[in-house]
SEFIZA-3560 file (N, C-alpha, C; in Angstrom, 3 decimals):
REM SEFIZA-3560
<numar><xx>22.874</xx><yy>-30.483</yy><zz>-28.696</zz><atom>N</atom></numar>
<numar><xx>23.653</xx><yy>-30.252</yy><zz>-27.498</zz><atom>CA</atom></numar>
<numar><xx>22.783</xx><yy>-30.533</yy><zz>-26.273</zz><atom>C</atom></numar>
<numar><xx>23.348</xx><yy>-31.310</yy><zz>-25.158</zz><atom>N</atom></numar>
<numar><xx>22.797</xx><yy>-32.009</yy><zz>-24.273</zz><atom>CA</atom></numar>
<numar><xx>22.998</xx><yy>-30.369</yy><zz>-22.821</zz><atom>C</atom></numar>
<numar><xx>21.220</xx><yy>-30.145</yy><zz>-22.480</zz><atom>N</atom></numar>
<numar><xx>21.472</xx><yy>-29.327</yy><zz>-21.418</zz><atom>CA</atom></numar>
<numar><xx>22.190</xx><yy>-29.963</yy><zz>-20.240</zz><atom>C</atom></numar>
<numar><xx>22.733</xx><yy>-29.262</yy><zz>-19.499</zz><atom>N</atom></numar>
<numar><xx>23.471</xx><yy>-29.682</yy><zz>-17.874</zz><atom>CA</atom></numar>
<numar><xx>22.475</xx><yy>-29.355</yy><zz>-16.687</zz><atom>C</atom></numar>
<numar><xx>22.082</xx><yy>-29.990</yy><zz>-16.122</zz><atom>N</atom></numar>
<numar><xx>21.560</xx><yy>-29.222</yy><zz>-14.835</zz><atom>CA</atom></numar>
<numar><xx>22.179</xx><yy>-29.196</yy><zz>-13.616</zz><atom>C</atom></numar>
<numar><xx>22.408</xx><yy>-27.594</yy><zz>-13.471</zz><atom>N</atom></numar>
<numar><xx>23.389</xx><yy>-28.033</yy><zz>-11.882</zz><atom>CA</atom></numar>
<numar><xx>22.623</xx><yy>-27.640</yy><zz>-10.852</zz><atom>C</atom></numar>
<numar><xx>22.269</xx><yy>-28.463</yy><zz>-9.718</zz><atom>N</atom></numar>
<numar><xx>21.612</xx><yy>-28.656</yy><zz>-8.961</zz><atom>CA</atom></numar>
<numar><xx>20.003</xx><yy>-28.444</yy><zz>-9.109</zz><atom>C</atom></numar>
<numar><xx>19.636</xx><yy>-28.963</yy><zz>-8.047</zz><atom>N</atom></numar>
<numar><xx>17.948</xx><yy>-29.095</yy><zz>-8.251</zz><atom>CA</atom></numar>
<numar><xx>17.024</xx><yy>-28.090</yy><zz>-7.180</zz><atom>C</atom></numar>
<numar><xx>16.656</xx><yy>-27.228</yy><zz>-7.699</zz><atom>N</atom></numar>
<numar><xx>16.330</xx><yy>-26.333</yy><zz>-7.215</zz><atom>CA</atom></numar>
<numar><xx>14.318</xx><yy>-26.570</yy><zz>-7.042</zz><atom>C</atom></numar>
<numar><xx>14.091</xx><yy>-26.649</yy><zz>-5.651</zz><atom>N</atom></numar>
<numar><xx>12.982</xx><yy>-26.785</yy><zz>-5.094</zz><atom>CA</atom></numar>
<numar><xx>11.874</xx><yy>-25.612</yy><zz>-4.646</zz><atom>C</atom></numar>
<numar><xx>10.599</xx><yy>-25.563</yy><zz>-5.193</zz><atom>N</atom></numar>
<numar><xx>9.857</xx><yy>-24.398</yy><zz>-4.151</zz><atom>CA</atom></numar>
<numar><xx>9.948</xx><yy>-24.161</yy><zz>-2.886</zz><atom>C</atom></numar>
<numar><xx>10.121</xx><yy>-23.021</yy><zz>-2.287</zz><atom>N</atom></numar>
<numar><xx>10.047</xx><yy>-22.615</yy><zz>-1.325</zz><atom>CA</atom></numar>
<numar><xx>8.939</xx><yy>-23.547</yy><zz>-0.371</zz><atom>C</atom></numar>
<numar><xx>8.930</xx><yy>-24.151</yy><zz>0.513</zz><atom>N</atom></numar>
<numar><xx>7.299</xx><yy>-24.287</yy><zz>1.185</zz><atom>CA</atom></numar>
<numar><xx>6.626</xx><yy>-23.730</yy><zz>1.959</zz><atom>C</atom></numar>
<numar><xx>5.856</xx><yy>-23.629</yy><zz>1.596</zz><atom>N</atom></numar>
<numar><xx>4.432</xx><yy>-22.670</yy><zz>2.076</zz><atom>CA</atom></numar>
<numar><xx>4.024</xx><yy>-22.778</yy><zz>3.603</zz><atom>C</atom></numar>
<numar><xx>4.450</xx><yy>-24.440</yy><zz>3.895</zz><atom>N</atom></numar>
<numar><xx>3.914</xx><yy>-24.528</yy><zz>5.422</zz><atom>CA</atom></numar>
<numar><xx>2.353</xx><yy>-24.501</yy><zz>5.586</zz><atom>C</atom></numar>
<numar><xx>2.310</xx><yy>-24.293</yy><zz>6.457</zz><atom>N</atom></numar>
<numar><xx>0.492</xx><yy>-24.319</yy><zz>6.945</zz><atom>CA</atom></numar>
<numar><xx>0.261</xx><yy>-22.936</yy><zz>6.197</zz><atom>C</atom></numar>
<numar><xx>0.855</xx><yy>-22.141</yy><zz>5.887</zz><atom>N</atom></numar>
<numar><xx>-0.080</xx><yy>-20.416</yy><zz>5.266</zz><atom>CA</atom></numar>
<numar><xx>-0.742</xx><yy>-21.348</yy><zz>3.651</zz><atom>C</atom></numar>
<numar><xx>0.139</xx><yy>-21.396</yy><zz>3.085</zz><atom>N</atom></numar>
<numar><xx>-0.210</xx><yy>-22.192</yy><zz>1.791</zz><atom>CA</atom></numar>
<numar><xx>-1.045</xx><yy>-20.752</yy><zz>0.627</zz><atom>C</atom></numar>
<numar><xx>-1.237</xx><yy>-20.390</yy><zz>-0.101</zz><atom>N</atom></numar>
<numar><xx>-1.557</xx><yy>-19.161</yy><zz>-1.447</zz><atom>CA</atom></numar>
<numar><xx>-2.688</xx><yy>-18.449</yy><zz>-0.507</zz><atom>C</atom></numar>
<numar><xx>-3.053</xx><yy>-17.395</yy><zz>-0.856</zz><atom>N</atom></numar>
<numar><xx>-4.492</xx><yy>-16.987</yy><zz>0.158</zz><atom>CA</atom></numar>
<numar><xx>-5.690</xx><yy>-17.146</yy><zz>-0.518</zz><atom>C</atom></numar>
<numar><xx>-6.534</xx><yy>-17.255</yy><zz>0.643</zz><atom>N</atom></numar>
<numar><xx>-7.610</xx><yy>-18.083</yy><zz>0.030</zz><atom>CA</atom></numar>
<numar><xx>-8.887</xx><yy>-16.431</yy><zz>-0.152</zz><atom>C</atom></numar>
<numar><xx>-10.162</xx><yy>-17.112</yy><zz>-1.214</zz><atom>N</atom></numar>
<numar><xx>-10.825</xx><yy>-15.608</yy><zz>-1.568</zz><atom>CA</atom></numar>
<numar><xx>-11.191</xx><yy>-14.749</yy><zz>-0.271</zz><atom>C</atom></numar>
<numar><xx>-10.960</xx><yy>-15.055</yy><zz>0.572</zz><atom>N</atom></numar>
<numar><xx>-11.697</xx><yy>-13.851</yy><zz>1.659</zz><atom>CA</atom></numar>
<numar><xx>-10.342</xx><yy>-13.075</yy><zz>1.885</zz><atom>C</atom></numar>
<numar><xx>-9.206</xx><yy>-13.763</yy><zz>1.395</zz><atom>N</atom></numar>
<numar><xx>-7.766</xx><yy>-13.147</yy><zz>1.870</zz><atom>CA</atom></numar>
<numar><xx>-7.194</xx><yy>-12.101</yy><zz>0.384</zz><atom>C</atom></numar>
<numar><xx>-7.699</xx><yy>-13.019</yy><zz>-0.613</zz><atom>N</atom></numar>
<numar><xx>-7.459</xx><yy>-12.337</yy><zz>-1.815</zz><atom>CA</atom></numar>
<numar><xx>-8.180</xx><yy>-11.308</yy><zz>-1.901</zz><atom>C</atom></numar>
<numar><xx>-9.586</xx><yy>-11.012</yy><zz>-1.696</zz><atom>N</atom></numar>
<numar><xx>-10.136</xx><yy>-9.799</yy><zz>-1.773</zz><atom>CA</atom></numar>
<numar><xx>-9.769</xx><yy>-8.939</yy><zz>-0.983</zz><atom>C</atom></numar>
<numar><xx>-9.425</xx><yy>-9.323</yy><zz>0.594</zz><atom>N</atom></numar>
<numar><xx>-8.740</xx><yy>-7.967</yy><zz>1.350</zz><atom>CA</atom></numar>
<numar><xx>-7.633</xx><yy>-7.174</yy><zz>0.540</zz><atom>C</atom></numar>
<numar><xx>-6.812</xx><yy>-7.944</yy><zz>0.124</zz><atom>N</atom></numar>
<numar><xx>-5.793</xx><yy>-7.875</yy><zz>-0.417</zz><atom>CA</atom></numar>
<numar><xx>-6.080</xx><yy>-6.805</yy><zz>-1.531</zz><atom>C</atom></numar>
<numar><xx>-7.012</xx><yy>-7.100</yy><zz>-2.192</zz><atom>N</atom></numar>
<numar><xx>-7.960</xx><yy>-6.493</yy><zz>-3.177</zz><atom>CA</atom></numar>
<numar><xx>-8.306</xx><yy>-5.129</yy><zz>-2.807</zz><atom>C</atom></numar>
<numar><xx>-8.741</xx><yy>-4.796</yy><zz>-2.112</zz><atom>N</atom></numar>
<numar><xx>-9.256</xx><yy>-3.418</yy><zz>-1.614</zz><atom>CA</atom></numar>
<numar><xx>-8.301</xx><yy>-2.683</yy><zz>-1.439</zz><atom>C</atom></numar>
<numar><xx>-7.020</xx><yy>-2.896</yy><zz>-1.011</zz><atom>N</atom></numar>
<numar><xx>-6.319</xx><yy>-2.065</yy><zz>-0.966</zz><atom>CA</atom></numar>
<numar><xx>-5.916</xx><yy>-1.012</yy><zz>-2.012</zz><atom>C</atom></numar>
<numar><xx>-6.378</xx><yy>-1.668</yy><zz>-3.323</zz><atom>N</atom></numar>
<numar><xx>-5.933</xx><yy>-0.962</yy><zz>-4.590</zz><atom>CA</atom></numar>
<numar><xx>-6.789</xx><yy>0.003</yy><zz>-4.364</zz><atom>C</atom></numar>
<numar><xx>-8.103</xx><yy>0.280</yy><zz>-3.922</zz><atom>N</atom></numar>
<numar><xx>-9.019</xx><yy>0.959</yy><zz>-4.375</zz><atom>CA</atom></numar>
<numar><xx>-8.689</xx><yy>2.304</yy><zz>-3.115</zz><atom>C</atom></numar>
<numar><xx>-7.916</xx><yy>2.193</yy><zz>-2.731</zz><atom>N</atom></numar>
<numar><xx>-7.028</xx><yy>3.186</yy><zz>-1.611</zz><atom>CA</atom></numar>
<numar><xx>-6.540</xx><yy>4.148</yy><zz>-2.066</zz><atom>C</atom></numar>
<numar><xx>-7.130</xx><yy>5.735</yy><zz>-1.923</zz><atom>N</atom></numar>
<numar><xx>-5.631</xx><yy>6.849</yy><zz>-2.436</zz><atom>CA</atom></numar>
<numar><xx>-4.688</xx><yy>7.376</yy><zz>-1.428</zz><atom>C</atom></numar>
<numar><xx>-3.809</xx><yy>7.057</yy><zz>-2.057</zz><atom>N</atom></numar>
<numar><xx>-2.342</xx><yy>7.615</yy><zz>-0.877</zz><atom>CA</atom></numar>
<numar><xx>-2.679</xx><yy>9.324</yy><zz>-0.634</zz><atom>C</atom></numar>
<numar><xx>-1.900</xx><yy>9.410</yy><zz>0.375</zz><atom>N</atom></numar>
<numar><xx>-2.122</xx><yy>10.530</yy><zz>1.153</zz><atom>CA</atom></numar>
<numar><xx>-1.165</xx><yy>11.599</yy><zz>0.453</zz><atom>C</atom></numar>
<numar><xx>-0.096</xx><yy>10.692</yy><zz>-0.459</zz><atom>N</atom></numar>
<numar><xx>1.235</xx><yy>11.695</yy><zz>-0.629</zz><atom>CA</atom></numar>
<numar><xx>1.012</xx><yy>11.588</yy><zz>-2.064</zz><atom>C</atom></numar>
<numar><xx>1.317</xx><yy>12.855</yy><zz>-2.798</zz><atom>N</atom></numar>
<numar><xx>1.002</xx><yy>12.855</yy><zz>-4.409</zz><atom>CA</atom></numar>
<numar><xx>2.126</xx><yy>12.373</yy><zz>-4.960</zz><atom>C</atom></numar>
<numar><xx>1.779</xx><yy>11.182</yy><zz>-6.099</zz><atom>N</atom></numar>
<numar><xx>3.038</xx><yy>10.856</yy><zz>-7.119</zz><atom>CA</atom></numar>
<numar><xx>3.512</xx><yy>11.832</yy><zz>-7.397</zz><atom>C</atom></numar>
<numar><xx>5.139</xx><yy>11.671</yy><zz>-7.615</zz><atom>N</atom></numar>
<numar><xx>6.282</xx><yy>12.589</yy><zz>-7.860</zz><atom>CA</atom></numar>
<numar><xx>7.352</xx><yy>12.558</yy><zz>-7.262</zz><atom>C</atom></numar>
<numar><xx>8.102</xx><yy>13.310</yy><zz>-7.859</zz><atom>N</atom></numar>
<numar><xx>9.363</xx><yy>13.650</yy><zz>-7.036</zz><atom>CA</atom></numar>
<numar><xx>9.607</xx><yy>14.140</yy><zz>-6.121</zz><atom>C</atom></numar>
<numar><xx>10.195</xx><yy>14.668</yy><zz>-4.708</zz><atom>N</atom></numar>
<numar><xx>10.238</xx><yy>16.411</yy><zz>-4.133</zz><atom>CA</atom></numar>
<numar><xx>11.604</xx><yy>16.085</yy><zz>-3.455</zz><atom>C</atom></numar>
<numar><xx>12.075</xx><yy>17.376</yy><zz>-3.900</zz><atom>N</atom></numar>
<numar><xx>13.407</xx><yy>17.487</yy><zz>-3.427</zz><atom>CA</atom></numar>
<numar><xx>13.132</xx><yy>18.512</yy><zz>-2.619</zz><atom>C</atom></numar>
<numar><xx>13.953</xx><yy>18.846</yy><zz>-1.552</zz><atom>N</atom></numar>
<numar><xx>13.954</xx><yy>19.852</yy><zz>-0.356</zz><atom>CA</atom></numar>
<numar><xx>15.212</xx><yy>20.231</yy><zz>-0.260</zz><atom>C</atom></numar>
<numar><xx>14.670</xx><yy>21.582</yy><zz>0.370</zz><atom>N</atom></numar>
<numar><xx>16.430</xx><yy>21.740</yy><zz>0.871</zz><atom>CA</atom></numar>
<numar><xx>16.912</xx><yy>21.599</yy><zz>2.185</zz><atom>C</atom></numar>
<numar><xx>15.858</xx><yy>21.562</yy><zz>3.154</zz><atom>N</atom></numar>
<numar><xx>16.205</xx><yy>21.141</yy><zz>4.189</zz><atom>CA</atom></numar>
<numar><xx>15.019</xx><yy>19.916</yy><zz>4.978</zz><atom>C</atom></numar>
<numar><xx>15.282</xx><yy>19.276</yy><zz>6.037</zz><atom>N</atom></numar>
<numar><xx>14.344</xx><yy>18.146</yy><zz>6.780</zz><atom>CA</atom></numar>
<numar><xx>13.020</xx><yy>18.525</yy><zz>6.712</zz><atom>C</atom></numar>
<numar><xx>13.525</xx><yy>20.176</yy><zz>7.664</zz><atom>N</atom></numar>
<numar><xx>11.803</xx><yy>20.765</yy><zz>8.043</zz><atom>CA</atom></numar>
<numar><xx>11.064</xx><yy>20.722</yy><zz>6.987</zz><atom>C</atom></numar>
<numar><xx>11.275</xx><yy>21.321</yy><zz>5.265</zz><atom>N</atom></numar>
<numar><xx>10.332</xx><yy>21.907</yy><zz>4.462</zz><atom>CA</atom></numar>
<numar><xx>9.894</xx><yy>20.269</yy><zz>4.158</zz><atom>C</atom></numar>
<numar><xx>10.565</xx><yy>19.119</yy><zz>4.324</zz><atom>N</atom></numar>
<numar><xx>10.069</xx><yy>17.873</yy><zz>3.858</zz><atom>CA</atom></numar>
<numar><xx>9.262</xx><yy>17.706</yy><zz>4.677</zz><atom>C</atom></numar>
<numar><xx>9.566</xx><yy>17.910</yy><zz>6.065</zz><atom>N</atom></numar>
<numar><xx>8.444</xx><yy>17.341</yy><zz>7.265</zz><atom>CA</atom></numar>
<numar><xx>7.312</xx><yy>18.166</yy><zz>7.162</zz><atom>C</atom></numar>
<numar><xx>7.134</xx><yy>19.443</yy><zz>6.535</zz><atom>N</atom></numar>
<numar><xx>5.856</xx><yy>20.236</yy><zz>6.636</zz><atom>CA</atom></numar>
<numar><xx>5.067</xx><yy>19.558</yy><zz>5.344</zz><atom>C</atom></numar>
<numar><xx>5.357</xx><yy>19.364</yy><zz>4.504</zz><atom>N</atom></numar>
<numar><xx>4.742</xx><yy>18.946</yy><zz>3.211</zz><atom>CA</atom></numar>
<numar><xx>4.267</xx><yy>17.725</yy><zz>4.004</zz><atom>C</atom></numar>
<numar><xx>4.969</xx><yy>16.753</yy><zz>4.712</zz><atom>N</atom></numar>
<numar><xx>4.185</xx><yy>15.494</yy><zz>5.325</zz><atom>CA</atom></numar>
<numar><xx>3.337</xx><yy>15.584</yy><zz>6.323</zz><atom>C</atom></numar>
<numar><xx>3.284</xx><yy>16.236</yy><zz>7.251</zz><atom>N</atom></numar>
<numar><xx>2.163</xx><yy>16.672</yy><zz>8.013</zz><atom>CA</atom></numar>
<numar><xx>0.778</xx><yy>17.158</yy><zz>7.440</zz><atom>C</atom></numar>
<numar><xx>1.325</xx><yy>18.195</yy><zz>6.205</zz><atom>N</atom></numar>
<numar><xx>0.123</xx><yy>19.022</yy><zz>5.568</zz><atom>CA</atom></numar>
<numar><xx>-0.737</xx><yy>17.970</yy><zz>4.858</zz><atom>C</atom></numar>
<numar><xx>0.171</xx><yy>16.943</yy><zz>4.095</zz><atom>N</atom></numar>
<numar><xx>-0.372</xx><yy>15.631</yy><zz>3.581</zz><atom>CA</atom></numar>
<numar><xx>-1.356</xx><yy>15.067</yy><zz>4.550</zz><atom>C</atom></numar>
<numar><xx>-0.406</xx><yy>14.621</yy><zz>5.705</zz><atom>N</atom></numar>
<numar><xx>-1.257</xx><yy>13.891</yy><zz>6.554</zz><atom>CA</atom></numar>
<numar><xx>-2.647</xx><yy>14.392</yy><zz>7.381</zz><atom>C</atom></numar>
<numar><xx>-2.009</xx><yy>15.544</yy><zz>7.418</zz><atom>N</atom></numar>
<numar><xx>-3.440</xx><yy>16.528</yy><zz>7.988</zz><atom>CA</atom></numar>
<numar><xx>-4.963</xx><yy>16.336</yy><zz>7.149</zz><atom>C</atom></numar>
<numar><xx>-4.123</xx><yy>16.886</yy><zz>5.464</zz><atom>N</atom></numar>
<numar><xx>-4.950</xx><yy>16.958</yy><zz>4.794</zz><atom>CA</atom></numar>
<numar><xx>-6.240</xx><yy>15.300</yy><zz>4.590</zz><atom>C</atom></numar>
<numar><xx>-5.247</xx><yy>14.467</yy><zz>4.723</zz><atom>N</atom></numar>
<numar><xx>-5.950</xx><yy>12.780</yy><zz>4.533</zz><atom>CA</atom></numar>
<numar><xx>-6.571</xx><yy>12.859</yy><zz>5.816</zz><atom>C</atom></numar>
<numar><xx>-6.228</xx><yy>13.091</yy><zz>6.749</zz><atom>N</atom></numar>
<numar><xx>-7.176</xx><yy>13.040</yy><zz>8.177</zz><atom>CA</atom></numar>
<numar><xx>-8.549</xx><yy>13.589</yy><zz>7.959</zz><atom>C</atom></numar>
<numar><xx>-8.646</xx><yy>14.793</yy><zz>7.391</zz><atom>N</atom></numar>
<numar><xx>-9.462</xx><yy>15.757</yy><zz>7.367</zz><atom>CA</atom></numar>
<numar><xx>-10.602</xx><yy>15.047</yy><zz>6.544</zz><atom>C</atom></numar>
<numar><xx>-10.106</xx><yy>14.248</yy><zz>5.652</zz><atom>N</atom></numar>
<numar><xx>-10.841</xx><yy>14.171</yy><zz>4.476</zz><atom>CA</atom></numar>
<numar><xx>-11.213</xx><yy>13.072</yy><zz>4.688</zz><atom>C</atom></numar>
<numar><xx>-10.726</xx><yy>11.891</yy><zz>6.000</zz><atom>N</atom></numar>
<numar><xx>-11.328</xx><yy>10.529</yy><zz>5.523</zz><atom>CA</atom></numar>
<numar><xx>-12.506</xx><yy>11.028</yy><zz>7.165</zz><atom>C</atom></numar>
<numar><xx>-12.018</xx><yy>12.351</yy><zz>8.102</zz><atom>N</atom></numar>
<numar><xx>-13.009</xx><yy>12.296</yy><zz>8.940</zz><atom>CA</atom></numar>
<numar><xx>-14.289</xx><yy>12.982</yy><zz>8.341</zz><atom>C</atom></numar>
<numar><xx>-14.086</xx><yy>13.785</yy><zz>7.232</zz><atom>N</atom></numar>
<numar><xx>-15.428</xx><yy>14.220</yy><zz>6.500</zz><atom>CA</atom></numar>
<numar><xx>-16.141</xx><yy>13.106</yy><zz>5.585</zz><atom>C</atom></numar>
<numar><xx>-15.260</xx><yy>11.832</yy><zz>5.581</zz><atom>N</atom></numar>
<numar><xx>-15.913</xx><yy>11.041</yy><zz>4.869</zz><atom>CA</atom></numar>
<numar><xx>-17.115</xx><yy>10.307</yy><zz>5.867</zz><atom>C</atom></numar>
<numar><xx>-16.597</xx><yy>10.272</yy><zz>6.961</zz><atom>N</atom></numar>
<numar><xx>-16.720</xx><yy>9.509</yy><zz>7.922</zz><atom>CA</atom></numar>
<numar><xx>-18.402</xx><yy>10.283</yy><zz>8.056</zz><atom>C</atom></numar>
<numar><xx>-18.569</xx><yy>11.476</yy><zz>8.113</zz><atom>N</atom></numar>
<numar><xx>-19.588</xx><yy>12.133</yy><zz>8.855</zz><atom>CA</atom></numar>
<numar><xx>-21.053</xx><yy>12.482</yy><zz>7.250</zz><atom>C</atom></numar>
<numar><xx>-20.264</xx><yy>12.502</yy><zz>6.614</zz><atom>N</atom></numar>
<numar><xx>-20.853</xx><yy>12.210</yy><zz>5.194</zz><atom>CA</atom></numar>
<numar><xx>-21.589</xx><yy>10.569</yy><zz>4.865</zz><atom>C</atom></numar>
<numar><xx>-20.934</xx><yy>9.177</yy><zz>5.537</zz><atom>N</atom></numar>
<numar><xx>-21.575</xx><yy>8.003</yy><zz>5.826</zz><atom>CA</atom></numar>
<numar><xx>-20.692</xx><yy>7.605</yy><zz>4.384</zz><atom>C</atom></numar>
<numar><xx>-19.523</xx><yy>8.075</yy><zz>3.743</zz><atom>N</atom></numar>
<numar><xx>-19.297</xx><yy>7.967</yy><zz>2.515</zz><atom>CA</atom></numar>
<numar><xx>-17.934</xx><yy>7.114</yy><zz>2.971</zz><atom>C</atom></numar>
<numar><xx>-17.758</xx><yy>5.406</yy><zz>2.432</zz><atom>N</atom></numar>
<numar><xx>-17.161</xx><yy>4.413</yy><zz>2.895</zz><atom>CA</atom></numar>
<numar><xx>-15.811</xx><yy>4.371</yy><zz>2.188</zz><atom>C</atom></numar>
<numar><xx>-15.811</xx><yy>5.136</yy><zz>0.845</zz><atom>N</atom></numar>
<numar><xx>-14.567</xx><yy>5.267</yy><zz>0.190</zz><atom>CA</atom></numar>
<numar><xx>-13.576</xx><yy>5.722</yy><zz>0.448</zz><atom>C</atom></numar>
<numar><xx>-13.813</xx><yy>7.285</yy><zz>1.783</zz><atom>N</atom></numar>
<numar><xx>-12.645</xx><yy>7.350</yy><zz>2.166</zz><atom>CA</atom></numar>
<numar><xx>-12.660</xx><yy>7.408</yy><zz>3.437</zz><atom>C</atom></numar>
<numar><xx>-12.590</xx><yy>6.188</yy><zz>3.929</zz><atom>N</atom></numar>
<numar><xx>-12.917</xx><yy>5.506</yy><zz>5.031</zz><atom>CA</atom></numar>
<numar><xx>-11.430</xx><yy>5.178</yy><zz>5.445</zz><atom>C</atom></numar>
<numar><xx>-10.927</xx><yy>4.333</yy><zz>4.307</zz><atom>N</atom></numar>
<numar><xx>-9.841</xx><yy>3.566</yy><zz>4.562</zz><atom>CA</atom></numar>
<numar><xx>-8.474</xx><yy>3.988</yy><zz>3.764</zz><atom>C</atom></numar>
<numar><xx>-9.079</xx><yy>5.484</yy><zz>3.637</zz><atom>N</atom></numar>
<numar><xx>-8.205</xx><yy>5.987</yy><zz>2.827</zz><atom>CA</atom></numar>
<numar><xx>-6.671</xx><yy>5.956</yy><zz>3.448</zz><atom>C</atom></numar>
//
């Protein structure tokens, strides 16, 4: 049985950006080595506020910890 092809479907083009090159791939790279501020999981709330306090306390908490990294000379959680 003879395949059909309907229409001819072309790559996208890249333009002048074109794949990233290693100084772009490794940025790219570092990011993995990043811990989020907010813990995997679920959270259900029952109201806005108790969600917005858990995100502040998060965010507080990552502040705290990438400015003690900071004063420690310790680069890991730098960019946390």
């Amino acid at each position: 049985m003879k395949k059909r092809v309907i229409g001819h479907r072309r790559p996208r083009d890249l333009g002048e950006f074109g794949p990233p090159n290693d100084q772009e791939q490794a940025w790219l790279s570092s990011f993995a080595d990043r811990r989020t501020r907010v813990p995997k999981g679920v959270f259900r709330y029952r109201t806005h506020e108790e969600a917005n306090a858990d995100w502040d306390r998060w965010n507080a908490e990552g502040v705290a910890e990438t400015v003690a990294g900071k004063s420690r000379g310790d680069t890991s959680t730098v960019n946390a």
